[in-house]
Legacy VTK file of the C-alpha trace (Angstrom):
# vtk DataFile Version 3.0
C-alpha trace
ASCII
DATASET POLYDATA
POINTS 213 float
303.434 -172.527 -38.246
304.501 -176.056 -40.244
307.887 -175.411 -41.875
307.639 -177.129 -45.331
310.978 -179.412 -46.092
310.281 -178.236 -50.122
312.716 -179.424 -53.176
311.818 -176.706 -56.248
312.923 -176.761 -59.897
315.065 -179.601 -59.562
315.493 -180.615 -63.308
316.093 -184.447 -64.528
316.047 -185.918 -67.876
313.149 -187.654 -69.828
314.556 -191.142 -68.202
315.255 -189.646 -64.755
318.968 -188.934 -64.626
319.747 -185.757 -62.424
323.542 -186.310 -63.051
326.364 -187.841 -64.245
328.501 -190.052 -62.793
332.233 -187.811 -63.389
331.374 -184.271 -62.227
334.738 -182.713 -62.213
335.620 -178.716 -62.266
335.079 -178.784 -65.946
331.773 -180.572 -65.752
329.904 -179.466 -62.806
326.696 -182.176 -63.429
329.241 -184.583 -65.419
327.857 -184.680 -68.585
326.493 -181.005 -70.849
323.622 -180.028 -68.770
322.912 -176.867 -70.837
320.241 -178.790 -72.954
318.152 -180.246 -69.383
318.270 -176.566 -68.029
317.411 -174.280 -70.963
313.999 -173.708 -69.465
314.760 -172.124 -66.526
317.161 -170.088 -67.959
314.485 -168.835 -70.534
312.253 -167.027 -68.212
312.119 -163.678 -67.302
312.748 -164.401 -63.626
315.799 -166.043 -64.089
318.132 -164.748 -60.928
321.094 -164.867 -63.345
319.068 -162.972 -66.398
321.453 -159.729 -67.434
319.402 -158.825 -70.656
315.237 -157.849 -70.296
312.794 -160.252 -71.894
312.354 -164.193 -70.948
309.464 -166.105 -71.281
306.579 -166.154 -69.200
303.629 -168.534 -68.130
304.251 -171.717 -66.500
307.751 -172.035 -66.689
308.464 -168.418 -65.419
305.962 -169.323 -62.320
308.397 -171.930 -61.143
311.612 -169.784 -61.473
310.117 -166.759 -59.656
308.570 -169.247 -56.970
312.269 -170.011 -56.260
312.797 -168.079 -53.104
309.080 -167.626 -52.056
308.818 -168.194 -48.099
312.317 -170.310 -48.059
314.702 -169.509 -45.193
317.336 -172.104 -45.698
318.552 -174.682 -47.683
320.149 -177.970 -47.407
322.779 -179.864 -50.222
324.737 -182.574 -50.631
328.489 -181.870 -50.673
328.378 -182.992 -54.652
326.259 -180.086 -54.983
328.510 -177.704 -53.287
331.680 -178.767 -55.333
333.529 -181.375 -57.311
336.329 -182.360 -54.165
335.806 -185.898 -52.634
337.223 -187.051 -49.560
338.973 -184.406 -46.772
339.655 -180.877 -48.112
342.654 -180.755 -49.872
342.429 -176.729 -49.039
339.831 -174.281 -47.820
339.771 -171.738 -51.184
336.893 -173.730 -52.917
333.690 -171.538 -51.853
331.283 -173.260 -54.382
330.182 -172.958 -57.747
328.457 -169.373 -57.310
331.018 -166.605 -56.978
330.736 -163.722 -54.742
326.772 -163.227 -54.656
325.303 -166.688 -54.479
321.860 -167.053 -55.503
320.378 -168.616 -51.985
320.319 -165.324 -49.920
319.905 -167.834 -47.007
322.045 -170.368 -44.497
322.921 -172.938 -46.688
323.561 -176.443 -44.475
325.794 -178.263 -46.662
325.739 -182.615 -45.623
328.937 -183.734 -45.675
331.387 -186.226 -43.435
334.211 -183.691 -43.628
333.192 -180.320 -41.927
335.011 -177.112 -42.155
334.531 -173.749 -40.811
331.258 -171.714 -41.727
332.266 -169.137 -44.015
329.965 -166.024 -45.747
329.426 -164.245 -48.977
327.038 -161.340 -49.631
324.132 -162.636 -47.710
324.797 -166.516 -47.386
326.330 -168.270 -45.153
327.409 -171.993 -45.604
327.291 -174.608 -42.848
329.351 -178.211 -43.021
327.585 -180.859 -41.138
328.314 -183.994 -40.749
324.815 -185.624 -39.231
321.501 -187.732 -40.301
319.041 -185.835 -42.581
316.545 -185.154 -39.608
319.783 -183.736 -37.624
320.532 -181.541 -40.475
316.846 -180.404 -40.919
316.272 -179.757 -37.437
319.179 -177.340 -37.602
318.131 -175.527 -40.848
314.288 -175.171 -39.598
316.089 -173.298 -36.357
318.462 -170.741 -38.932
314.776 -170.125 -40.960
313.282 -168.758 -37.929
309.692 -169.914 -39.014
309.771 -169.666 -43.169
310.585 -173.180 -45.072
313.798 -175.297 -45.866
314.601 -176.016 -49.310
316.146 -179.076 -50.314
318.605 -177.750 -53.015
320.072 -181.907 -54.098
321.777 -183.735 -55.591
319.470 -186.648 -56.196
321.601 -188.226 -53.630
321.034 -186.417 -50.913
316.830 -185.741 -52.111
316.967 -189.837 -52.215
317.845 -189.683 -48.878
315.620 -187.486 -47.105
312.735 -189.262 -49.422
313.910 -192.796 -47.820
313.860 -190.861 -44.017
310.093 -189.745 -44.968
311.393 -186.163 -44.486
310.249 -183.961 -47.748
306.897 -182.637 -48.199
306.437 -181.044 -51.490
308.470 -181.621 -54.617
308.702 -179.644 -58.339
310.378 -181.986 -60.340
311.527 -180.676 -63.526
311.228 -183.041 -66.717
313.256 -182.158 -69.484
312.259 -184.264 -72.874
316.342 -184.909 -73.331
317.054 -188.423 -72.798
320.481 -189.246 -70.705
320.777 -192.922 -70.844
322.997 -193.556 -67.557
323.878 -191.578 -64.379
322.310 -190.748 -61.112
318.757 -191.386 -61.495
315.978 -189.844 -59.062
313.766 -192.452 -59.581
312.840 -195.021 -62.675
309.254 -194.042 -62.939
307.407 -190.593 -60.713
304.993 -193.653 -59.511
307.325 -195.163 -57.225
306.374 -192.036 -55.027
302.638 -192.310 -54.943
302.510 -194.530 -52.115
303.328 -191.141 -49.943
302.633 -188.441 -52.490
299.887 -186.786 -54.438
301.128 -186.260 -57.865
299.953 -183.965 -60.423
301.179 -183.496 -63.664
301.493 -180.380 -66.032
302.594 -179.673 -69.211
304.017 -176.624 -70.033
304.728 -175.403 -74.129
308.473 -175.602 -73.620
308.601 -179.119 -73.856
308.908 -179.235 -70.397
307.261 -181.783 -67.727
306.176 -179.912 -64.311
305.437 -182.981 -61.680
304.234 -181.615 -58.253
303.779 -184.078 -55.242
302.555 -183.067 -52.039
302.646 -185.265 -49.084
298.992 -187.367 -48.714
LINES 1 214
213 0 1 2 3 4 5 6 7 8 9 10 11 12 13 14 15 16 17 18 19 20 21 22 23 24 25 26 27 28 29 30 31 32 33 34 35 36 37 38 39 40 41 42 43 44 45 46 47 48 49 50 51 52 53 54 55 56 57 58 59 60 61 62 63 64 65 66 67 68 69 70 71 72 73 74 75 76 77 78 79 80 81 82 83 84 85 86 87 88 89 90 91 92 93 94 95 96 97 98 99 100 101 102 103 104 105 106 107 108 109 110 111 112 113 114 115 116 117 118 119 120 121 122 123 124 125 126 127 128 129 130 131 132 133 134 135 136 137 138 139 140 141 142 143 144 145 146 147 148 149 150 151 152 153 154 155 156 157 158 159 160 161 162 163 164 165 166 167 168 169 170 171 172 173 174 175 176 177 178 179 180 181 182 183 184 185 186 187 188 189 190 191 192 193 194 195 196 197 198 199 200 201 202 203 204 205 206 207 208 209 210 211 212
C-alpha cells in the first residue's frame, strides 16, 4: 500500500504568512494567531473542544479528517518549541501538555538531537537527517498508514523543494499579515507538480487541496 506524505489544516494568512518571524514562549507563531485559527477551533470536532456544539459542514470535515489513516508525523524543531541552538535543558516537552493531540511517533527535524521521550500515547523522535531520511524513518514507525507533515512552513518548504509531499490542505484565512514566513506568494507556484482545487467554505475561509499530478 502507497503511504501518503500528507500536510492537513495547515492555516496561512490571506497573503501567505504561516508565521512570524519572533516566536518566543509568549508568542508561540510570533505574532496573535487566534484570528488565522478561529475556524478550526469552531467546529464540533475540534480535539481540544470541552463544551458540545461547533459548527459543521466544510470546515468541521477538515478538523475531523485530522487523524484519518495517519500513523506519524514529522515537524520542524520551530514547531516543537521556541529554543534555538543546543538544549539549554531537557524539561521543554512541547507546546501540548501531558496528552498531546498526535496519538502517533512524532519525528521532530532538528540538528540537535536528544533522547526520545513519551507522553500518553506519543512519542517524540529528534533527528538530525535530510527530509527523505526522516520520512523513510516515519513511514517504518506507521507500519503501513500515512505520515503527516505537521510544519512549520519551513520545514513543508523543504520537503516541497525535495519533491517529497503528496497531498496538501492549505488553510486560507481572509486576515492579512503583511510580513513573516510565507508558504508561498501565490498557490500557482505549485501547479507545475500539483492539481489544485479550490473551495470556499461560509466561514470566510479558503480550503486549497493539491494532489500530486
Amino acid at each position: 500500500m502507497n503511504q501518503l506524505l500528507r500536510v492537513q489544516n495547515f492555516t496561512i494568512s490571506n497573503d501567505g504568512v504561516a508565521a512570524g518571524e519572533n516566536q518566543s514562549f509568549e508568542s508561540p507563531f510570533g505574532f496573535d494567531h487566534r484570528d488565522m485559527f478561529a475556524w478550526a477551533g469552531a467546529t464540533a470536532s475540534w480535539p481540544n473542544r470541552t463544551d458540545p456544539g461547533g459548527s459543521r459542514g466544510l470546515d468541521d470535515y477538515f478538523s475531523r479528517d485530522f487523524a484519518q489513516n495517519i500513523g506519524a508525523e514529522i515537524m520542524g524543531r520551530n514547531k516543537f518549541g521556541f529554543q534555538r541552538g543546543p538544549w539549554k535543558d531537557l524539561e521543554w516537552q512541547g507546546w501540548w501538555g501531558d496528552e498531546p493531540p498526535f496519538h502517533t511517533p512524532v519525528f521532530v527535524m532538528t540538528h540537535h538531537p536528544r533522547p526520545s521521550f513519551t507522553l500518553s500515547d506519543t512519542t517524540f523522535h529528534f533527528v538530525d537527517a535530510d527530509p527523505t531520511t526522516a520520512l523513510e524513518q516515519a513511514r517504518e514507525a506507521a507500519q503501513g498508514k500515512d505520515v503527516r507533515l505537521g510544519g512549520g512552513v519551513t520545514t513543508i518548504r523543504e520537503f516541497l523543494d525535495a519533491d517529497l509531499v503528496d497531498t496538501m490542505h492549505v488553510a486560507v484565512s481572509p486576515v492579512e499579515l503583511g510580513s513573516g514566513l510565507r508558504l508561498w506568494e501565490s498557490p500557482d507556484e505549485l501547479r507545475d507538480r500539483f492539481n489544485l482545487e479550490i473551495v470556499p467554505s461560509p466561514s470566510g475561509m479558503t480550503h486549497h487541496l493539491f494532489w500530486r499530478k
